[in-house]
N, C-alpha and C positions, 0 to 999 in steps of 0.2 A: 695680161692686158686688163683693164678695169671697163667697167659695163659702155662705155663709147668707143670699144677696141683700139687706146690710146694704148701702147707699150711702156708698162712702170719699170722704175728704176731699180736696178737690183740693189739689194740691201747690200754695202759693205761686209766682206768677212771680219769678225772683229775678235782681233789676239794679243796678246801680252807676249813679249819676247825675254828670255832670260838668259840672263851670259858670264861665261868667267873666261879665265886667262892661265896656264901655264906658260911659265917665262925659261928660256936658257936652257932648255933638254939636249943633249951630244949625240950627235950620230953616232952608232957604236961604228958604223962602217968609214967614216968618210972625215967625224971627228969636226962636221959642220956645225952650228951653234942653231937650233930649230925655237920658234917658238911656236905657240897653240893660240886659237881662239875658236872657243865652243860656244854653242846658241841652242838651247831650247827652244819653240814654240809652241804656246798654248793658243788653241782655235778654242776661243769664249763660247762656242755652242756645243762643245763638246769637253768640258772641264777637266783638264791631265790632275792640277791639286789635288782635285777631289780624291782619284784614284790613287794616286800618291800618296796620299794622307793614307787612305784605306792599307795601302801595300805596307806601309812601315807597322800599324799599329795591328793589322789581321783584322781589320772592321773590329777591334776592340778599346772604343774611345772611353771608358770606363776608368777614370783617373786612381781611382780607390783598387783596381786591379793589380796584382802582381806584376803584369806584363806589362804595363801601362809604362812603368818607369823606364822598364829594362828598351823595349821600344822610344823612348822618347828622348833619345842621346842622338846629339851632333852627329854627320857622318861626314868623313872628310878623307877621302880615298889615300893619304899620305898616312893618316893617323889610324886608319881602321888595324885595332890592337886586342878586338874580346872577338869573343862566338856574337855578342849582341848589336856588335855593329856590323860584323861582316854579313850576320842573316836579315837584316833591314838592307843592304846595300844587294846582299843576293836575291830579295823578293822584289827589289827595283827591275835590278837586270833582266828574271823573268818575267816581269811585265814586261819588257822594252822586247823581248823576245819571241813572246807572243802576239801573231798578228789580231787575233778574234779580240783582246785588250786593248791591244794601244796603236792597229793600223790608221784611225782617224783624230789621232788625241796624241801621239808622241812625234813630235819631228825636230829632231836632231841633225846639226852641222857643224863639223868639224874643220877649220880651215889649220894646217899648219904650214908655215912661213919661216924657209929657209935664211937667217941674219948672213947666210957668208954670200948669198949670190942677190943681198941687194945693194944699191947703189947708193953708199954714204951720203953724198950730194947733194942727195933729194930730201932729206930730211934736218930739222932743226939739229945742232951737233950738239945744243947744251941741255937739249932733254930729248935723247935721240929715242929710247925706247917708245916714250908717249907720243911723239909726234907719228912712230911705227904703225902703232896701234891703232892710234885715231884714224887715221886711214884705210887699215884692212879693215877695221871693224867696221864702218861706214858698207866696206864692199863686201863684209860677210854677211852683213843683215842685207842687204840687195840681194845678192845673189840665193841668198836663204830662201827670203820669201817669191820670187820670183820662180824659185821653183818648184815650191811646196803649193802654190794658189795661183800658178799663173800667170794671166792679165785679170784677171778678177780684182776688185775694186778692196782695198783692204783698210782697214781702220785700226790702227796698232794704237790702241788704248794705254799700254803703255813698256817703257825697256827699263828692263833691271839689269844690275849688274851689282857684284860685291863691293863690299867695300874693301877701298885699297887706293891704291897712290894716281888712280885713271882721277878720280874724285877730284884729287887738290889740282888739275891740270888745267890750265886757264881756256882750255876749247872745249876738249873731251864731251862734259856735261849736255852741253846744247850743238855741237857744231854736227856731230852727224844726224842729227833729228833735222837741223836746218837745212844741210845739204841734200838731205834725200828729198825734202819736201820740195825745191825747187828743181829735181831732176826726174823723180817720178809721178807721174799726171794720178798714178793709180792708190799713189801710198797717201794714207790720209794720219795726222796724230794727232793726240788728245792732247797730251803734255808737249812741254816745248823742250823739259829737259831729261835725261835719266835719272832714276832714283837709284837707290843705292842703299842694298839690304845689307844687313850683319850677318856675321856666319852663324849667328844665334838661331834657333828656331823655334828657342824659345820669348825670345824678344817679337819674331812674325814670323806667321806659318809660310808665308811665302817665299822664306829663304828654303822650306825643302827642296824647292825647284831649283834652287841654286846649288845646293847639296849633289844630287841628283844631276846637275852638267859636271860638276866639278868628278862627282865617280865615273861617269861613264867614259867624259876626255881622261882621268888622269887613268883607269884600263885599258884604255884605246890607247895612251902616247907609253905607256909599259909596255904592251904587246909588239909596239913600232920598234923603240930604240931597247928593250930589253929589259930584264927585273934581277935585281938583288936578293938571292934567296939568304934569309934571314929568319931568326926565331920569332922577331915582332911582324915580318912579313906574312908570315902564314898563311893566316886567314886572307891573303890578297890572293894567291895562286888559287885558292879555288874558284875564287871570282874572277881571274883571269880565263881559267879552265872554261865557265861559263858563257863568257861572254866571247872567248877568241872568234867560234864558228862567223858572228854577226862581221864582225871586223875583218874578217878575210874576207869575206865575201863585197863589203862595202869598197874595201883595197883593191881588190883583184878583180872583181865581177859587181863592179858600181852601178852597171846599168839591166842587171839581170830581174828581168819582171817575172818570173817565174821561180825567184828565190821563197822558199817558204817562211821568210822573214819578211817581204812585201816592203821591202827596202827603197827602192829605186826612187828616186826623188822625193823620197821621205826621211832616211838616213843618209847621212853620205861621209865623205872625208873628200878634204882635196888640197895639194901641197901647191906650194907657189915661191919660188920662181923654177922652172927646171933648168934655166941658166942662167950666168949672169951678162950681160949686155950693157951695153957701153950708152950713154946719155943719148947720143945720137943715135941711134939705131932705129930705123921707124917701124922695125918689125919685133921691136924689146917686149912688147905685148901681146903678142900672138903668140897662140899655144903653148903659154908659158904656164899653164895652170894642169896639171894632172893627178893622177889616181896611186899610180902601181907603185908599192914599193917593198924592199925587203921587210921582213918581219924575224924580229933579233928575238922574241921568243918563240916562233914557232922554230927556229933554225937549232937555237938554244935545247929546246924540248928534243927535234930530233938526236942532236949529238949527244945527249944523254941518256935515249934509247940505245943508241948504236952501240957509247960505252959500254951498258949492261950487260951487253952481249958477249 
């Protein structure tokens, strides 16, 4: 209240959103056709970059350093092929791991989106992916921040996303900034459109943050649908190893407050549709969004305990 006990307005939360996409992953089980959309959010009063920045380089910004270089390589969860990108992508992870780091600075969501259980109909048939897209992602960033901040008044400064073929789509750019803006009282933006970083990080620092969704989904949609062990894989199993605990726990026990990873509407995953439904059905949207599901590397890992034996 200010000195006439008049009640001030709360200051907007104000965050940057960052996002990528895995396209066409196979149920190992079922042989459905899945895709992915990941979200990072950065809370501006508590800066995730900064600590990112710090996690790749070991607080060693010192360009004339030896490490400096080996630290300052692309990391791109499909490609990660040296000990130098896997231990930048593992000092990620345990950050994300660690609650005392990154309980009020990393908030991650993962939606994945079954292609065999939706309803062709509904979308454009001559750019059927992007018309896909443009839509969950609209309801990934709602439901994202809806759960991470509430009804608290929020001020999204602004959404990145890679560069890639969302860019040349005649809506994509503006149309979910516009559409949220007219349906949530709470969500307020700076920009009207998305910008759109390069995988470079050396072109802006702020594609590490894109980096960084890109490893943590494409560990997460491994552990889901299963991994190719391989000699250029290598280095990805130990950072599967890493990271599984966080992901079963997000899968299985989504809403567990007492997880010592302090998860619960700060991490999550959630798949959509769990069946598919006919145009008319007025109930095609209820309880069609959930948690649970097999994990083709943890299944994988036991069968090849058991064979040891």
């Amino acid at each position: 209240m200010d000195l006439w006990g008049n009640e001030l307005e709360k200051k907007p939360i104000e965050i940057n959103v960052y996002a990528d996409e895995i396209i066409s992953k196979k149920c190992p089980y079922l042989n459905n056709n899945w895709h992915y959309i990941g979200i990072i959010v950065e809370d501006l009063k508590q800066p995730l970059l900064k600590d990112v920045l710090a996690a790749r380089h070991c607080n060693n910004f010192d360009i004339n350093s030896p490490f400096y270089k080996k630290n300052n390589r692309p990391v791109h969860w499909a490609d990660i092929s040296s000990a130098d990108e896997k231990n930048i992508c593992k000092r990620w992870f345990q950050y994300i791991l660690n609650p005392s780091t990154s309980s009020k600075k990393f908030y991650g969501y993962i939606l994945g989106i079954n292609d065999n259980n939706l309803n062709k109909e509904e979308f454009d048939p001559e750019n059927n992916f992007n018309s896909k897209y443009n839509r969950f992602f609209r309801s990934s960033v709602k439901y994202a921040l809806k759960c991470f901040f509430g009804n608290n008044k929020i001020l999204i400064k602004n959404i990145y996303h890679e560069q890639g073929q969302q860019q040349l789509h005649e809506y994509f750019p503006w149309h979910t900034i516009h559409t949220l803006q007219q349906e949530e009282h709470n969500f307020h933006f700076e920009k009207n459109e998305i910008e759109f970083l390069p995988k470079d990080l050396k072109l802006d620092e702020r594609s590490n943050l894109i980096q960084l969704c890109d490893c943590f989904m494409g560990a997460t949609t491994n552990i889901i649908h299963g991994f190719e062990i391989s000699n250029r894989a290598k280095y990805r199993i130990e950072l599967l190893d890493i990271i599984f605990p966080l992901v079963k726990r997000m899968i299985h026990e989504p809403n567990n407050k007492n997880s010592s990873y302090l998860h619960s509407n700060r991490i999550m995953i959630r798949f959509f549709p769990k069946e598919r439904t006919d145009l008319g059905d007025s109930k095609r949207y209820m309880n069609q969004f959930y948690n649970v599901r097999k994990l083709k590397y943890q299944d994988d890992k036991l069968g090849q305990q058991s064979f040891s034996f």
